[in-house]
Every structure is written in structure tokens, then in C-alpha cells.
VOPAGU-2260 file (C-alpha; in pm, 1 decimal, decimal comma):
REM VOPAGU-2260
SITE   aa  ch    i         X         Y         Z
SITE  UNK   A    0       0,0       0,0       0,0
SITE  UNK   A    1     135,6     320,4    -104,3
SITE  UNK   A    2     189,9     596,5     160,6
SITE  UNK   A    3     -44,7     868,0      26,6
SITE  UNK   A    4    -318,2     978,5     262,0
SITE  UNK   A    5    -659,1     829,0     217,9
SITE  UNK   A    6    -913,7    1031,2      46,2
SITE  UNK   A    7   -1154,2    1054,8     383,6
SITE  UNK   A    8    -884,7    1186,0     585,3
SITE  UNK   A    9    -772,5    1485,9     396,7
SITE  UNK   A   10   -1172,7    1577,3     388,3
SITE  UNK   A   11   -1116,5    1536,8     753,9
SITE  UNK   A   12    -843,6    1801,4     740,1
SITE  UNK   A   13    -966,4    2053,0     531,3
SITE  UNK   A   14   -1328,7    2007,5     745,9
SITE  UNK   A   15   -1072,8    2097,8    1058,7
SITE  UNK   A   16    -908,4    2360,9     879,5
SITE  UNK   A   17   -1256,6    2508,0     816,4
SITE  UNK   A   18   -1402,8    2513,2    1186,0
SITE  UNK   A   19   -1005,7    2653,1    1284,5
SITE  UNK   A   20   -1136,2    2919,0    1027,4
SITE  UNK   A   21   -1471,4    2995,9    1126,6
SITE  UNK   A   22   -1362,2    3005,0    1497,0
SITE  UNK   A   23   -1120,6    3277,5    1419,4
SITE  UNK   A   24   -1365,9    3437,4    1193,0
SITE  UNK   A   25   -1615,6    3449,0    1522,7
SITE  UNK   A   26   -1309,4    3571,1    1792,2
SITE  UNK   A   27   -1244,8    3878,0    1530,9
SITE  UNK   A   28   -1649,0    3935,6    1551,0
SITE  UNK   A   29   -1632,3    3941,8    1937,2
SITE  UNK   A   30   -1324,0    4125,1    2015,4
SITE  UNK   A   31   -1306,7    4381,0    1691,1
SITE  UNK   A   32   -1696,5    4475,3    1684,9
SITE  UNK   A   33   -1905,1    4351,9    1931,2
SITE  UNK   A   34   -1700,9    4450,0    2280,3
SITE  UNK   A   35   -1585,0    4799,3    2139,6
SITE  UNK   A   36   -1962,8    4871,2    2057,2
SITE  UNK   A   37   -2076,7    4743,0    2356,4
SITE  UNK   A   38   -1817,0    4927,9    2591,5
SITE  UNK   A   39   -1832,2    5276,3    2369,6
SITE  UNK   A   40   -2252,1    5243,0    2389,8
SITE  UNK   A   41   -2254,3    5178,9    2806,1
SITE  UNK   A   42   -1939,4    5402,8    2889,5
SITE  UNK   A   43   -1938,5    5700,6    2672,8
SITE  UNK   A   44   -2288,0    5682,1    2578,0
SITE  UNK   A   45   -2451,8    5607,1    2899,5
SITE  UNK   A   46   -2295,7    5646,2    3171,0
SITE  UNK   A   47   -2026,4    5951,6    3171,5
SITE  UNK   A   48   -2299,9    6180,4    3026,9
SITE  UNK   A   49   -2492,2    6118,0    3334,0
SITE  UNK   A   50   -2129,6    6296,0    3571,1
SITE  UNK   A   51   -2313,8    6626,4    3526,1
SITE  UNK   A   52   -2623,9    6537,5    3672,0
SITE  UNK   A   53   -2608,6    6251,0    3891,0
SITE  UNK   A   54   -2218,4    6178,1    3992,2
SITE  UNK   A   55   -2312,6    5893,8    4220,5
SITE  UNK   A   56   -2532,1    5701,4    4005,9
SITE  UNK   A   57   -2221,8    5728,3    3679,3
SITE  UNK   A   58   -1934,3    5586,2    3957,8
SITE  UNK   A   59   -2213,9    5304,7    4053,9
SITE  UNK   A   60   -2279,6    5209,3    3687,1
SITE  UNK   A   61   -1920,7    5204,6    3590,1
SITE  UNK   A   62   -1790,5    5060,4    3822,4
SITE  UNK   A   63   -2024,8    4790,7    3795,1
SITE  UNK   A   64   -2052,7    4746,2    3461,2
SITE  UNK   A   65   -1658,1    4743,4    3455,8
SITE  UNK   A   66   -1634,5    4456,0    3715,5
SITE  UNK   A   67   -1821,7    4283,6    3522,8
SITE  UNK   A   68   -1620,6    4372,6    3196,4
SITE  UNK   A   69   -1286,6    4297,8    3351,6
SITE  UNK   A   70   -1396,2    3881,2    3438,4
SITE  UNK   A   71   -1556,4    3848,1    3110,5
SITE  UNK   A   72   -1288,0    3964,5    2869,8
SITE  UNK   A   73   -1027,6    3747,6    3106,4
SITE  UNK   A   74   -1263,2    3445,1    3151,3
SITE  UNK   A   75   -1329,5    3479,1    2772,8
SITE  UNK   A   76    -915,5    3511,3    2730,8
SITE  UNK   A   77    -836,1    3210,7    2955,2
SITE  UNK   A   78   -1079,2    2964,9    2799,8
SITE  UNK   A   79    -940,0    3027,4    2427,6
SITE  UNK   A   80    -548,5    3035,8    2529,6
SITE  UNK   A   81    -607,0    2725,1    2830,1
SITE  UNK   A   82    -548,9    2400,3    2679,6
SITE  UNK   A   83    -848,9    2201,7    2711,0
SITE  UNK   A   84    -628,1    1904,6    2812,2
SITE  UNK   A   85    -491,0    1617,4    2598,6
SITE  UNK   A   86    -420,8    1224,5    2668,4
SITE  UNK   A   87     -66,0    1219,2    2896,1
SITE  UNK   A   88     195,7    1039,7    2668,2
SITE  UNK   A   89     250,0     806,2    2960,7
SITE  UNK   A   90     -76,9     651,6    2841,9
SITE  UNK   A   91      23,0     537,0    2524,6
SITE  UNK   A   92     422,4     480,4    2519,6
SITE  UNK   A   93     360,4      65,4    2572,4
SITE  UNK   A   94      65,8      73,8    2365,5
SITE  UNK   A   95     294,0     244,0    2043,7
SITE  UNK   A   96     546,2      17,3    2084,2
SITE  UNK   A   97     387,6    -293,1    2109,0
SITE  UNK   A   98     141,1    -162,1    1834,4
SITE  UNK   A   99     453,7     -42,0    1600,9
SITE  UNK   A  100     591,2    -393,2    1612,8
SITE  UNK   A  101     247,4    -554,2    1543,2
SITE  UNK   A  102     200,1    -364,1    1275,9
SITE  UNK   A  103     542,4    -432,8    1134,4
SITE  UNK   A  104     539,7    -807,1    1141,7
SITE  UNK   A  105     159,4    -781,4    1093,1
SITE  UNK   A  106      10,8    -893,7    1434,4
SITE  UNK   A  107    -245,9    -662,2    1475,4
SITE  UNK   A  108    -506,6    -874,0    1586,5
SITE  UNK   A  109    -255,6   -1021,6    1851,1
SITE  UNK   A  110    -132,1    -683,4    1945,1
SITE  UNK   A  111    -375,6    -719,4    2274,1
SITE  UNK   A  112    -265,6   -1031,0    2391,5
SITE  UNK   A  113      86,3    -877,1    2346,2
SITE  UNK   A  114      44,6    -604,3    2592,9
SITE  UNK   A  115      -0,9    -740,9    2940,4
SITE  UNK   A  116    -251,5    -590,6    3157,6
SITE  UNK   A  117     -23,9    -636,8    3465,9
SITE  UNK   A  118     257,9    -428,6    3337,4
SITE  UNK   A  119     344,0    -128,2    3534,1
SITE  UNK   A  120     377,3      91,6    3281,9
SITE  UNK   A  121     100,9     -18,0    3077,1
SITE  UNK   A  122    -202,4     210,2    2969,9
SITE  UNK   A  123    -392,8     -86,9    3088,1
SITE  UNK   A  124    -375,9     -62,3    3412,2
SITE  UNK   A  125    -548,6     244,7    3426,9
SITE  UNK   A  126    -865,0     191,6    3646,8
SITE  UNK   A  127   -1132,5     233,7    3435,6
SITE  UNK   A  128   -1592,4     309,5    3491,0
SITE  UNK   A  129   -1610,0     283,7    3101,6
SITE  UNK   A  130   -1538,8      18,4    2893,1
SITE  UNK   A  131   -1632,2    -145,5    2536,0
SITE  UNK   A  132   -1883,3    -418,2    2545,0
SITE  UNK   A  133   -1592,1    -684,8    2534,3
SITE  UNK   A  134   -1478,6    -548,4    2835,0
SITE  UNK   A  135   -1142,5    -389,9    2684,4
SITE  UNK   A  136    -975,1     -25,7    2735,5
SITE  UNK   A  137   -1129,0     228,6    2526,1
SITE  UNK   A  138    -912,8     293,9    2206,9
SITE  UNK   A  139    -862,4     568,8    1977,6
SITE  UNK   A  140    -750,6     426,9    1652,6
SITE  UNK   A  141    -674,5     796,8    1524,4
SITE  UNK   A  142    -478,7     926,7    1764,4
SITE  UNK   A  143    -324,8     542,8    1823,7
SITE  UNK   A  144    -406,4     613,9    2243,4
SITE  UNK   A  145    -588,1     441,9    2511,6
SITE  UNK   A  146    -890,5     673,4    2616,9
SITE  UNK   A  147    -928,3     754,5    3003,6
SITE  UNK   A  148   -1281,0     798,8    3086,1
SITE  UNK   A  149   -1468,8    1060,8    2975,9
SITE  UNK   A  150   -1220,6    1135,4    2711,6
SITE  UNK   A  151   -1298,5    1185,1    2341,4
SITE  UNK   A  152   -1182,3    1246,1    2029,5
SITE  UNK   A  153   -1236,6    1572,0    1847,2
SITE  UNK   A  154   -1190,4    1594,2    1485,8
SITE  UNK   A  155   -1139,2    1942,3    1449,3
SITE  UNK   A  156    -846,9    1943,6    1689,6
SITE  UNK   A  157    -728,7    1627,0    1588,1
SITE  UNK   A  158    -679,3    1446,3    1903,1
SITE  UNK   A  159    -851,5    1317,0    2182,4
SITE  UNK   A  160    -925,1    1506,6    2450,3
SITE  UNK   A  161    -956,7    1511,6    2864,6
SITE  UNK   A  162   -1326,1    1509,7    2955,6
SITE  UNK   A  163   -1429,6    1639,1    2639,9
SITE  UNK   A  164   -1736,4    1843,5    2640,1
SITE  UNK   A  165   -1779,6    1987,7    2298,1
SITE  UNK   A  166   -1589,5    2196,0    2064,2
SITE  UNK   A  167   -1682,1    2552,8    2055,4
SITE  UNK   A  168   -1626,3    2764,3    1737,1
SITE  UNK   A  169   -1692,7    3106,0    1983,3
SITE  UNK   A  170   -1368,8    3054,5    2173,8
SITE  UNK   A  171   -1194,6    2819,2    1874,3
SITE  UNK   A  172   -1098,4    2517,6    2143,4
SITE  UNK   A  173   -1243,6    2256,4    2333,4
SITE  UNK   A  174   -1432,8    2285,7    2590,5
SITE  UNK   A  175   -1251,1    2038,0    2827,2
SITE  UNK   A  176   -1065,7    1924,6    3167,4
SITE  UNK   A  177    -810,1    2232,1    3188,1
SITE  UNK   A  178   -1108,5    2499,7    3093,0
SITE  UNK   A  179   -1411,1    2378,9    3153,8
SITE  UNK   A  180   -1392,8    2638,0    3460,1
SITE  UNK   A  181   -1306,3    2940,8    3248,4
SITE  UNK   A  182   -1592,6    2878,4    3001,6
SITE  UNK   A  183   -1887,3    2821,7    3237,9
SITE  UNK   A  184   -1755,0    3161,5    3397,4
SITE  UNK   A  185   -1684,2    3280,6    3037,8
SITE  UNK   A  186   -2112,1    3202,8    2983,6
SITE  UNK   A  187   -2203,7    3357,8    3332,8
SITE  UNK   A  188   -2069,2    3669,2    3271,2
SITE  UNK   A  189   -2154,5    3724,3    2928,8
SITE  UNK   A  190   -2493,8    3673,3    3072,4
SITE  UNK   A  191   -2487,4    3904,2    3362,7
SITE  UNK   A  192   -2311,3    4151,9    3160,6
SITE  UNK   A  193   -2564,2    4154,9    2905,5
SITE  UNK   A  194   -2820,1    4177,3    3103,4
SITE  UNK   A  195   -2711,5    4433,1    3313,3
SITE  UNK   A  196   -2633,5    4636,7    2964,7
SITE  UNK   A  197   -2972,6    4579,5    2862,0
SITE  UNK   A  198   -3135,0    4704,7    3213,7
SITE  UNK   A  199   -2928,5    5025,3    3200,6
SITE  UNK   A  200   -3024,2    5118,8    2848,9
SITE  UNK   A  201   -3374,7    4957,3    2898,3
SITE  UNK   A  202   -3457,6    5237,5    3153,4
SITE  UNK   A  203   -3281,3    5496,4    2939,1
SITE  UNK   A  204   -3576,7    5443,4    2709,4
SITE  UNK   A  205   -3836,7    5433,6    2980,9
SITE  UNK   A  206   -3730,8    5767,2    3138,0
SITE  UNK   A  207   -3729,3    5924,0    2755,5
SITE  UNK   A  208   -4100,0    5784,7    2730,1
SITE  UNK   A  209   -4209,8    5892,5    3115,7
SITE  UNK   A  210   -4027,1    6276,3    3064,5
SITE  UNK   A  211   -4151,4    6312,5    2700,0
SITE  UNK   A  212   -3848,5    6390,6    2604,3
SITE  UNK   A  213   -3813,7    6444,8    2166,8
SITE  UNK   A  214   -3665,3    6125,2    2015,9
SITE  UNK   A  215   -3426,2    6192,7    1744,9
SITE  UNK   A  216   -3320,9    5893,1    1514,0
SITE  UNK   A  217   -2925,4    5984,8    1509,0
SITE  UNK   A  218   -2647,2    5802,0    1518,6
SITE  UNK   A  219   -2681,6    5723,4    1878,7
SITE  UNK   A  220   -3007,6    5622,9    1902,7
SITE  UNK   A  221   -2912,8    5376,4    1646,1
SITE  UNK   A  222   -2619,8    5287,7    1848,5
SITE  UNK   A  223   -2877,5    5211,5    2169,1
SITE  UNK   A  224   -3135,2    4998,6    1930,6
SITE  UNK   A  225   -2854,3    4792,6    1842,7
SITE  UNK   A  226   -2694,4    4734,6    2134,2
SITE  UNK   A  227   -3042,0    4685,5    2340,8
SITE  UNK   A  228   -3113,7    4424,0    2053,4
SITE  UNK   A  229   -2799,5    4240,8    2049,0
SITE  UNK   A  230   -2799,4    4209,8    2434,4
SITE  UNK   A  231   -3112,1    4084,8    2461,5
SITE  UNK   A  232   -3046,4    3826,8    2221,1
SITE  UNK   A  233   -2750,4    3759,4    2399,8
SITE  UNK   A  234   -2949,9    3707,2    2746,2
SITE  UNK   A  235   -3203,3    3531,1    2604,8
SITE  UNK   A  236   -2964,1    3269,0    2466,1
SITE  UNK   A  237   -2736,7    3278,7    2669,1
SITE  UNK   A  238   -2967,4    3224,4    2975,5
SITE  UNK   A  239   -3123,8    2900,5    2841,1
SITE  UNK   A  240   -2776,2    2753,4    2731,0
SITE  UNK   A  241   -2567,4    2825,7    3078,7
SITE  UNK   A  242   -2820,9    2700,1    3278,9
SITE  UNK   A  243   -2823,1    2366,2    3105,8
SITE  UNK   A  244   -2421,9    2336,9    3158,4
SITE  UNK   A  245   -2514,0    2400,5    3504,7
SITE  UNK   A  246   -2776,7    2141,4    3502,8
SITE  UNK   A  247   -2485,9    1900,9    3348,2
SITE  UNK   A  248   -2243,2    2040,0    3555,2
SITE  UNK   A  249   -2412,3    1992,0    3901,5
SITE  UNK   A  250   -2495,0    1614,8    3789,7
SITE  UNK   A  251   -2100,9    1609,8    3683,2
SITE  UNK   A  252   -2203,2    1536,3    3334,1
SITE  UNK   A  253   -2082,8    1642,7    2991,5
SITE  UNK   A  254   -2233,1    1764,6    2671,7
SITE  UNK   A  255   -2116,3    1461,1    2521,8
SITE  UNK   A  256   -2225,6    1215,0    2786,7
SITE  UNK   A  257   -2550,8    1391,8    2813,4
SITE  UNK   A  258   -2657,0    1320,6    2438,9
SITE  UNK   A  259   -2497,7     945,0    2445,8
SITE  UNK   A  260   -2756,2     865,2    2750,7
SITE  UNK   A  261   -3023,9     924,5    2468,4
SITE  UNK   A  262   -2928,0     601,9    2338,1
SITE  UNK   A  263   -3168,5     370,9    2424,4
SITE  UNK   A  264   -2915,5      78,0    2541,4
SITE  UNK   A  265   -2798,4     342,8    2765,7
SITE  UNK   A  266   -3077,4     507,8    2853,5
SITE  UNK   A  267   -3138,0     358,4    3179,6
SITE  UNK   A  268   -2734,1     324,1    3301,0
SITE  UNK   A  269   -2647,0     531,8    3631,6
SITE  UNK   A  270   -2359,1     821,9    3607,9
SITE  UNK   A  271   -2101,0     662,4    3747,4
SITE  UNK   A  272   -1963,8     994,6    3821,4
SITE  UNK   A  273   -2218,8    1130,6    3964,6
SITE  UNK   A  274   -2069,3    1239,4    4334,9
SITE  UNK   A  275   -2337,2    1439,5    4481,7
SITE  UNK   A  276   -2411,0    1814,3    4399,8
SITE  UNK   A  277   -2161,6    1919,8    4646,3
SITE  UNK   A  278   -1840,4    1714,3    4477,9
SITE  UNK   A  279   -1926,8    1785,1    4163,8
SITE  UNK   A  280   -1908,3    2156,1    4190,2
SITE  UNK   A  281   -1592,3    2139,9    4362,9
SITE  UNK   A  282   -1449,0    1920,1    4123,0
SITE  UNK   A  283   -1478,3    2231,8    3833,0
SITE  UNK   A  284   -1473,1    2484,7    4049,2
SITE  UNK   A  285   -1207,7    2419,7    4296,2
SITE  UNK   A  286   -1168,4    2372,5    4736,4
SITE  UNK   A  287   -1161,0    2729,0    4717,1
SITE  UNK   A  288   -1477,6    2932,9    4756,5
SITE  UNK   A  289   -1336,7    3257,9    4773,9
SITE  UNK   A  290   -1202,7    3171,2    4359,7
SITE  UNK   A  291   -1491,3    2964,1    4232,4
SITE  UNK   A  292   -1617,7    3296,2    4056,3
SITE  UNK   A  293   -1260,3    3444,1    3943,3
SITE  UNK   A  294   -1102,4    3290,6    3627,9
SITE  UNK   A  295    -813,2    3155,3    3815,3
SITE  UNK   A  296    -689,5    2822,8    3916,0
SITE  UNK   A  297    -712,0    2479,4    3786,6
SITE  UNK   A  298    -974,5    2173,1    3805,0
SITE  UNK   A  299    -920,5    1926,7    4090,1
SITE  UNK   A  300    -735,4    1618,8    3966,7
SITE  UNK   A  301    -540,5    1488,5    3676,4
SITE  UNK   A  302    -846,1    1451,8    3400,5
SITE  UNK   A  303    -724,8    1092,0    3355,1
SITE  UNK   A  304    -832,8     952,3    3712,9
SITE  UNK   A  305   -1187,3    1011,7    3817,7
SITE  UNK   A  306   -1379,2     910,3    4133,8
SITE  UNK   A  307   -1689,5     758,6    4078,9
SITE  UNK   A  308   -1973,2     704,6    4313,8
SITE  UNK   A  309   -1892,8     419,0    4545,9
SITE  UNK   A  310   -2254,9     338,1    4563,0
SITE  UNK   A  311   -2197,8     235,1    4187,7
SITE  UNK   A  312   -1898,1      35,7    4180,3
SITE  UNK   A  313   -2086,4    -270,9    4237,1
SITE  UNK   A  314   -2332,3    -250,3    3899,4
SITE  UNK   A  315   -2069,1    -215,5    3655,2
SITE  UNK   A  316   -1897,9      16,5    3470,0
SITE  UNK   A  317   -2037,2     207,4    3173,5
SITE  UNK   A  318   -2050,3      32,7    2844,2
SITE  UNK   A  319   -1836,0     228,8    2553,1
């Protein structure tokens, strides 16, 4: 067989190449046009007109609105530039060698009876809550690694992944182990931000309408319709889709893992992760309750060993 790259793989690739494209493509929209028009619309339009007449209530709105500001734009920063988390080489060094050799001499189909499962350093000894239906390690064949639980392979990045939840285009990652932290606060603050943009300008309006005031259709008041618009959307959406990764979240659950229990021959399995409401939001959010809301720190663990519920252990792990 010739070495040239099979027709359904370079598709891959330039598929990759595409999302890589359309993820930059929606970073540029965020940070070139939508926060300068935001930001110029609530500070210079907004607030710092109101100095003259009501000092106290511009230093409460800025300073607000600015707190705000300040852990979305870093949230927003960590979760593209934090690496979502990949499989530790440790996991497959045995498994490449053995498989290298197989493949050489072709053994593949003995290459599993070649690696013993009592080895130290073997990627088999990893304890494991998911497993194929034969009872074996899960196996990327792409990426030529054992999979720890809960880890996936994502096609746009090109390798598998620590506790993969999705790929997100906004941010141009994965959402995974090493960020999962810095997007859920990446979510909550867009919301709160946007709706607390939408409030301010919201009564704007109603104290035009209450004081009679004339409405001229400028340039500004263009500026306010489109920002009132585009933060509303932004709430609306926003709202619906961080409260379900807090719903997923708070059953220590991913995106991923939530659509595969619509399967029906896994429809009625248990999370084997599930530790309790408690555990789980420690486990993204940290020991630490005075940094669960600031974009710093890291997720408890390794994202290769997870506890599981010990009231589980006993019914088996999940099937892969």
C-alpha cells in the first residue's frame, strides 16, 4: 500500500481547517466589533454623560458594569489560550510500541494479547468506569491512544481530549478538563453583563417615554437599538444555554455524555460519576470558595483519574 493519505482523511483536514477558520472568523467578531460597541454604547454613551447630573449614580454604573467587563474579557481570554487538556503520553508509550511492532510483522489482531494488563507501565492498568462491550480499554484508533474515561476524540483538533465536552467555534478550542472552569464563567458573565447592559439602556428608554423627552433617530439612538437588541439576544440565549451546563455540571455530566444517555441501550445506566451536587461543583470549580467565581486556578485532579460514586462500583462500569 502506497503511503499517500486516504481520500476521507484529507476531507477530515480541510473540514478541521474550516471550523479553525470559522472560529477565528467568530473571535475577530467578538473582540473587533461587538465589545468595542458594547463598551463605547454603556461608557461614553450612557454612563459619563450622566457625571453632570447625577455623579453617584455614573461611579455606581461604571464601576459595575466594569467589574463585570474585567472577568468576562479574562474568563473569555483564559478559555481560548487554556489548553483544554490532551491524553498524557504516559498513556500510550507501551501501547505504540507494542502496536509499532504488530504492525510491522503484521500482528495486529494479537497486538492485545501482546500487551499485558499487569505491566506497570502499561495504559492498561489504568482503572477504568467505562469500557467497550468486550470489556477492553477504550481505544482511539486515530490518535493510536488508550482513552481515560470521559475522554474523546475531536476531529477538528485532531486528538482526543480530557473530559471532552464539545468543541466551541466562539472561543476556537475545546471545551474540556483544563477549561471547563473558564468557560462556564466565560457564559455567566456574558450573561450578567448583558443583562445588566440591557437594564441600564432599557430604563434609558423608559425615562425618555415617562419625561416626554423628543426622540431623534441619530447616530446614537441607532447605536442604543442595536446594542439593546444584540444584548437581549444575547441574554435570552445565553440564559437558556448556561443554565443547562449548570444542570450538566451539578450532575457532573458532559455535553457529550448527556446526548450518548439518549441512546436507548444506555438510557437507563447510572452516572457513574455522579458524586453528589456538592463534589461535583468542587471538582470544576475548585476547594476554594473565595475563587470559584474568578477565572483563576485549575480543576481538581489529573483529568485521567476520576472518582466515581462508590454506591456504583458494584453494577458495573459504563458500556463504551
Amino acid at each position: 500500500v502506497g503511503g499517500g493519505r486516504r481520500p476521507e482523511s484529507m476531507a477530515a483536514d480541510k473540514w478541521s481547517d474550516q471550523i479553525r477558520a470559522c472560529g477565528l472568523f467568530f473571535i475577530s467578531i467578538v473582540v473587533l466589533m461587538v465589545i468595542p460597541l458594547v463598551y463605547h454604547c454603556f461608557v461614553f454613551l450612557t454612563a459619563l454623560p450622566l457625571w453632570s447630573v447625577n455623579p453617584a449614580s455614573c461611579v455606581i454604573l461604571l464601576i459595575g458594569f466594569h467589574t463585570l467587563f474585567l472577568l468576562l474579557v479574562v474568563s473569555y481570554w483564559k478559555v481560548i489560550f487554556t489548553d483544554a487538556g490532551g491524553v498524557p503520553y504516559e498513556l500510550d508509550e507501551a501501547w505504540i510500541s507494542e502496536l509499532n511492532l504488530a504492525h510491522r510483522f503484521g500482528l495486529e489482531a494479537e497486538v492485545s494479547e501482546r500487551v499485558s494488563e499487569n505491566a506497570d507501565n502499561s495504559p492498561l492498568t489504568v482503572p477504568s468506569a467505562e469500557r467497550k462491550l468486550d470489556g477492553r480499554q477504550r481505544y482511539c484508533r486515530k490518535c493510536r491512544k488508550f482513552k481515560p474515561d470521559r475522554a474523546h476524540h475531536c476531529k477538528y483538533c485532531g486528538r482526543c481530549v480530557l473530559k471532552m465536552d464539545h468543541h466551541c467555534p466562539w472561543v476556537n478550542n475545546c471545551i474540556g478538563y483544563n477549561n471547563y472552569k473558564f468557560f462556564m464563567l466565560f457564559c455567566s458573565y456574558a450573561t450578567i453583563t448583558s443583562f445588566y447592559v440591557a437594564c441600564v439602556i432599557f430604563t434609558g428608554f423608559v425615562a425618555t417615554i415617562v419625561e416626554r423627552r423628543p426622540i431623534q433617530f441619530t447616530v446614537v439612538e441607532f447605536e442604543y437599538v442595536v446594542v439593546f437588541c444584540l444584548m437581549m439576544a444575547v441574554t435570552v440565549v445565553l440564559t437558556g444555554f448556561t443554565g443547562f451546563h449548570y444542570m450538566l455540571l451539578l450532575k457532573n455530566m458532559s455535553t457529550i455524555e448527556h446526548v450518548e444517555k439518549r441512546d436507548p441501550t444506555k438510557k437507563d445506566q447510572v452516572n457513574p460519576f455522579d458524586l453528589g451536587k456538592d463534589k461535583n461543583w468542587v471538582q470544576v470549580f475548585g476547594d476554594n470558595p473565595w475563587l470559584w467565581f474568578l477565572p483563576v486556578g485549575r480543576t481538581v485532579g489529573d483529568g485521567v483519574h476520576w472518582e466515581t460514586n462508590e454506591n456504583l462500583q458494584g453494577a458495573g462500569g459504563e458500556q463504551a
